[in-house]
Phi, psi and omega in degrees: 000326175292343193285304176337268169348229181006326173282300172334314192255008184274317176309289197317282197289350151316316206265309145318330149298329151323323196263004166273354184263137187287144176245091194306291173347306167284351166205102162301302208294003176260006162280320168309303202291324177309302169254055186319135166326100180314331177321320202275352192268009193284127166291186172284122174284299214237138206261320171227150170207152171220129153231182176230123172236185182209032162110178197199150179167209155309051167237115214238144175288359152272359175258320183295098167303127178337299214285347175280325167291330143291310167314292195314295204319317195294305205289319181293325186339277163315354211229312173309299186308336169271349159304300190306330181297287193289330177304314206273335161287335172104028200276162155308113186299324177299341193272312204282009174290291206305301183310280139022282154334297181290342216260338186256356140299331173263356156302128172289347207303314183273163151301047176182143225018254202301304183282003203307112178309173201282188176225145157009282167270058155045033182262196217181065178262160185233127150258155171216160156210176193206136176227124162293126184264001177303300181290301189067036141319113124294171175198127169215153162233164174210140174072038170246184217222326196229003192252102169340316154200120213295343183306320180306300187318319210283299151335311199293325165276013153268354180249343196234010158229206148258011184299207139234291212211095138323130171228148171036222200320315204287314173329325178267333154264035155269336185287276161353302186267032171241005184055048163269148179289154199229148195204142153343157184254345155322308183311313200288336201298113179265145159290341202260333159324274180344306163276351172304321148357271194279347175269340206280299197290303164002304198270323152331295219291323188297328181305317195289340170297299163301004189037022150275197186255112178288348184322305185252044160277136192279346172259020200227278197326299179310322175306355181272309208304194176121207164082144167229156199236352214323175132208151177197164195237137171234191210265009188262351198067023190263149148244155198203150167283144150191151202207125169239143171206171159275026164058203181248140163335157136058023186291186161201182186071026213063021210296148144234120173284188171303247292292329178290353192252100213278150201097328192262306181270348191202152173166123149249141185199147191287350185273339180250270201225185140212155184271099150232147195246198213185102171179228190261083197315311169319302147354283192303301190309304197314309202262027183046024225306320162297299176289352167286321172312295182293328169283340161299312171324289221276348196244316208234015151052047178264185177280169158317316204271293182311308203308297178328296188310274199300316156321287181285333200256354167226291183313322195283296179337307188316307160278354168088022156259214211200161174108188196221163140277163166215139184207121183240157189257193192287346199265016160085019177279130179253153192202155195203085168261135194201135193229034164219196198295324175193175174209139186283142213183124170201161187229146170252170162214178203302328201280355184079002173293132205235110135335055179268134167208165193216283224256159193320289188242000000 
């Protein structure tokens, strides 16, 4: 009677020690953990890196004159190298974001401070923002009038309120006790703005006369565009964001687009990337574009480069907008992604080796 009993209870703990052995075919995912994606394990390519864009849209090298086209290039030149300068002094990524900036906010050439498009009622609103990827601190304003450059506004209220994000009047006397220089809403104002203006409602009007639709006239789509950018990596390994733009032609009602909206136009964090994008702001807003970029990295553990490609080149497309990005992760990898004709755009890496592009190829 006893061998049975013995056999029984031999059976049992067999059988329960089985079911203590990992079996991967029955759990993927401890195979996963076991064996992680080397990708999350890639050393530093760049001890610092800096990049830049100055908007993405229709822009084809058969509309571009050599000499408009030397400009642009001179001007991301100049405005990167001063990133790069601080970066290469052992300087902050928020200062060489912030500088940087400033240098294509004071160019009429961008969609951001000096150059900023018209609005509906013929106004000049600017938004910006800035992000610490150290912290995951922000400061963004939207819709001021007078404040020179807006990348400042943006800094001064992540640093110097409790705020995140300022709009209109109070932005601007907040700007005021922060001692930012403050300028005429003249300063912004262009004639080649102006008529940019006056083509886009012209081609509203025509559409409507015709019961198509203007939303998606490709010279109307474009009118969304603009924006200027940074992100960088410094040599402490902290990163940082920062996004200025003239909002879209012929907006109206108050419309505010990403850039001011963290997560969607900016985003930085020390653990993935920083972000800044360039596009069809309503999208951008829709598809979190920034912060998406980075919870793909940080949750599905993909590179910078795929995380950008699924973003920009399927999910945004996908909602019917447009536009680009720019991004460097923690390990100094850079990515410059765009789903239109071109985006204006350059890069450094730690050796000063320097990267300009305008158009797709």
């Amino acid at each position: 009677m006893k061998k049975p009993t013995h056999l029984l209870l031999l059976f049992f703990i067999m059988l329960n020690c089985g079911e203590l052995v990992p079996n991967p075919d029955k759990n993927p995912e401890n195979m996963t953990q076991e064996n992680p994606d080397p990708k999350s394990n890639s050393e530093k390519v760049n001890e610092f890196a800096i990049v830049i864009h100055g908007g993405a849209g229709t822009i084809l090298k058969k509309n571009m004159s050599e000499e408009k086209e030397a400009e642009y290039k001179a001007k991301l030149e100049e405005a990167i190298r001063v990133g790069y300068s601080i970066l290469d002094k052992g300087g902050s990524s928020l200062d060489a974001v912030e500088k940087t900036i400033n240098v294509l906010e004071n160019s009429p050439l961008f969609n951001a401070g000096k150059g900023a498009v018209f609005t509906n009622a013929e106004t000049n609103e600017l938004d910006a923002s800035i992000m610490d990827g150290k912290t995951l601190n922000a400061g963004a304003s939207a819709g001021t009038k007078t404040v020179k450059n807006p990348i400042n506004l943006a800094r001064a209220i992540m640093e110097n309120s409790p705020h995140v994000m300022m709009a209109g009047d109070g932005a601007e006397t907040f700007a005021k006790e922060q001692n930012l220089e403050i300028v005429s809403p003249e300063y912004f104002k262009s004639e080649n703005r102006l008529n940019t203006l006056k083509r886009v409602i012209k081609k509203e009007q025509e559409k409507t006369k015709n019961k198509t639709s203007a939303f998606y006239d490709a010279d109307i789509k474009d009118s969304k565009f603009g924006t200027v950018g940074c992100v960088a990596l410094d040599k402490k390994g902290n990163l940082a964001a920062g996004t200025s733009t003239g909002g879209m032609t012929n907006k109206r009602y108050g419309r505010v687009g990403d850039v001011p909206i963290i997560g969607a136009g900016n985003y930085a964090n020390n653990a993935t990337c920083a972000v800044s994008g360039t596009g069809w702001g309503e999208f951008f807003i829709r598809a979190t574009v920034a912060h998406d970029i980075s919870a793909l990295m940080e949750y599905k553990d993909l590179s910078l480069e795929e995380a950008a490609k699924e973003v920009i080149l399927r999910k945004v497309p996908d909602l019917g907008g447009n536009g680009g990005i720019i991004a460097v992760d923690k390990n100094g990898n850079m990515v410059m992604e765009f789903n239109t004709a071109g985006m204006y755009r350059a890069s450094m890496n730690d050796k000063g080796e320097l990267t300009i592009g305008i158009y797709s190829k």
